[in-house]
C-alpha positions in Angstrom: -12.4 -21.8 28.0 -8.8 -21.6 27.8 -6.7 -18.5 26.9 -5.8 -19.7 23.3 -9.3 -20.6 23.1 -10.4 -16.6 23.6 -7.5 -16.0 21.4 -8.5 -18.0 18.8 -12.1 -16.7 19.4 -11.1 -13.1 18.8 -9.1 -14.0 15.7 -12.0 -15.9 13.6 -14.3 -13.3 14.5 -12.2 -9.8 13.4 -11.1 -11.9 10.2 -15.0 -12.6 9.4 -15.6 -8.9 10.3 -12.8 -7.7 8.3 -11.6 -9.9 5.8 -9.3 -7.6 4.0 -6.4 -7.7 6.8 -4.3 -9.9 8.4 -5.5 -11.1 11.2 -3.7 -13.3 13.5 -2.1 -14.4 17.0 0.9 -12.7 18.1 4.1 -14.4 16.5 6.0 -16.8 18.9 9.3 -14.8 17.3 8.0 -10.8 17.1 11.3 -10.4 15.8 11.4 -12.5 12.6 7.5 -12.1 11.7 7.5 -10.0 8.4 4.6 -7.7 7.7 3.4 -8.1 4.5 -0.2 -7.2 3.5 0.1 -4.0 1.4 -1.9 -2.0 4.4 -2.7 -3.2 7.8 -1.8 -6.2 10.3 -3.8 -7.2 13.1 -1.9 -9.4 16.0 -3.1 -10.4 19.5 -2.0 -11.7 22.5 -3.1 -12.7 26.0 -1.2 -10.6 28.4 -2.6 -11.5 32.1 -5.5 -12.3 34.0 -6.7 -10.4 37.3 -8.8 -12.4 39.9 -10.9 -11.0 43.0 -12.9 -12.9 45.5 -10.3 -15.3 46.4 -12.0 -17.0 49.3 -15.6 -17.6 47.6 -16.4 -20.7 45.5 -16.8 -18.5 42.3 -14.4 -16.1 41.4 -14.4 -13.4 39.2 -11.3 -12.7 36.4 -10.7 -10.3 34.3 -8.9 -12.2 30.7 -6.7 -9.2 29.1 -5.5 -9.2 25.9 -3.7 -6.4 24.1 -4.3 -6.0 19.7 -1.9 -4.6 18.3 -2.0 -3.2 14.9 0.6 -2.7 12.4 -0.4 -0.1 9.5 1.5 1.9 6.7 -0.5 4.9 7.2 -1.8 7.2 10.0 -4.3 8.5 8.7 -7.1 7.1 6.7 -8.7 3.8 6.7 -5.8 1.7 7.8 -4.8 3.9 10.2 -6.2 5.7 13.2 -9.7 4.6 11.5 -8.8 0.6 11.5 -8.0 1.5 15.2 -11.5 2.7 15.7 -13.3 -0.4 13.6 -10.8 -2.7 15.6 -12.3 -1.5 18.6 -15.9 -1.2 18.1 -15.6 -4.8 16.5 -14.0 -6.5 19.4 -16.5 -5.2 21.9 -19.2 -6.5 19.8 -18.0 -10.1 20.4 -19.6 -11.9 23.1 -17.6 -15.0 24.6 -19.5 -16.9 27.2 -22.2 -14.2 27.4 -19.0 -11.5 28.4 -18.2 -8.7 25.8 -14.7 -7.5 26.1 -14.0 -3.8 27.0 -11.8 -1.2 26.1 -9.2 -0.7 28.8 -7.1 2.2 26.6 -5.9 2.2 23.2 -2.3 3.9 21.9 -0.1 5.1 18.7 2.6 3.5 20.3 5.6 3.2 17.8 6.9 4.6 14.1 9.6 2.5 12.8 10.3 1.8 9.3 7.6 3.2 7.1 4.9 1.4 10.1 2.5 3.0 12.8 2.3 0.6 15.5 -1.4 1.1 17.4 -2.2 -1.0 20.3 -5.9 -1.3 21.9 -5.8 -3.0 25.4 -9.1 -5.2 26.0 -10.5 -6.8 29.1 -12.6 -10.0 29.1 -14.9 -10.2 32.8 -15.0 -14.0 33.5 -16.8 -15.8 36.6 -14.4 -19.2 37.4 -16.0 -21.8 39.3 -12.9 -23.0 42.5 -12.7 -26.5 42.4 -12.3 -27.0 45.8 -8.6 -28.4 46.1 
């Protein structure tokens, strides 16, 4: 399973889990995307992969992602408590028979009338060497 395979993965399922936000992968131009839903945005994006047991035939990865999520309030439901759905959701999804974890999760940014959160996920993998 590729990375924008998880990605995509992760998308569908906190859009069928919560229908009333945005929901989507992080823009190829952060700079230019415009928030626009009236309360919250939910963006993700890969960030790295960790890999131990270099010298057996499988090898186990860790698949991070980091969600970040854009809100006009603090407090309430599309704030600090979207945080808290965002999370428990996400580690309800299984991918491959893995559930993502919770590394950490932040309030991160204030900028223009928007709380930036950010929730900081792991995904353990088992990757089969090919040999070459």
């Amino acid at each position: 399973m590729s990375y924008n395979d998880i990605e995509t993965a992760m998308v569908d399922y906190l859009t069928f889990k919560l229908p009333n936000y945005e929901i989507q992968g992080y823009p190829n131009s952060p700079e230019t995307y415009q928030f626009i839903n009236p309360h919250a945005a939910i963006l993700i994006k890969y960030t790295n992969s960790q890999y131990a047991n270099h010298s057996s035939r499988t090898q186990r990865l860790l698949i991070n992602y980091e969600i970040h999520i854009l809100s006009r309030n603090l407090h309430g439901n599309d704030g600090y408590d979207l945080m808290e759905l965002v999370r428990d959701t996400i580690t309800s999804l299984t991918i491959e028979g893995s559930k993502f974890y919770v590394i950490n999760e932040e309030q991160y940014d204030y900028a223009d009338g928007v709380w930036y959160f950010r929730i900081r996920v792991a995904l353990p993998f088992m990757r089969l060497n090919n040999g070459n």
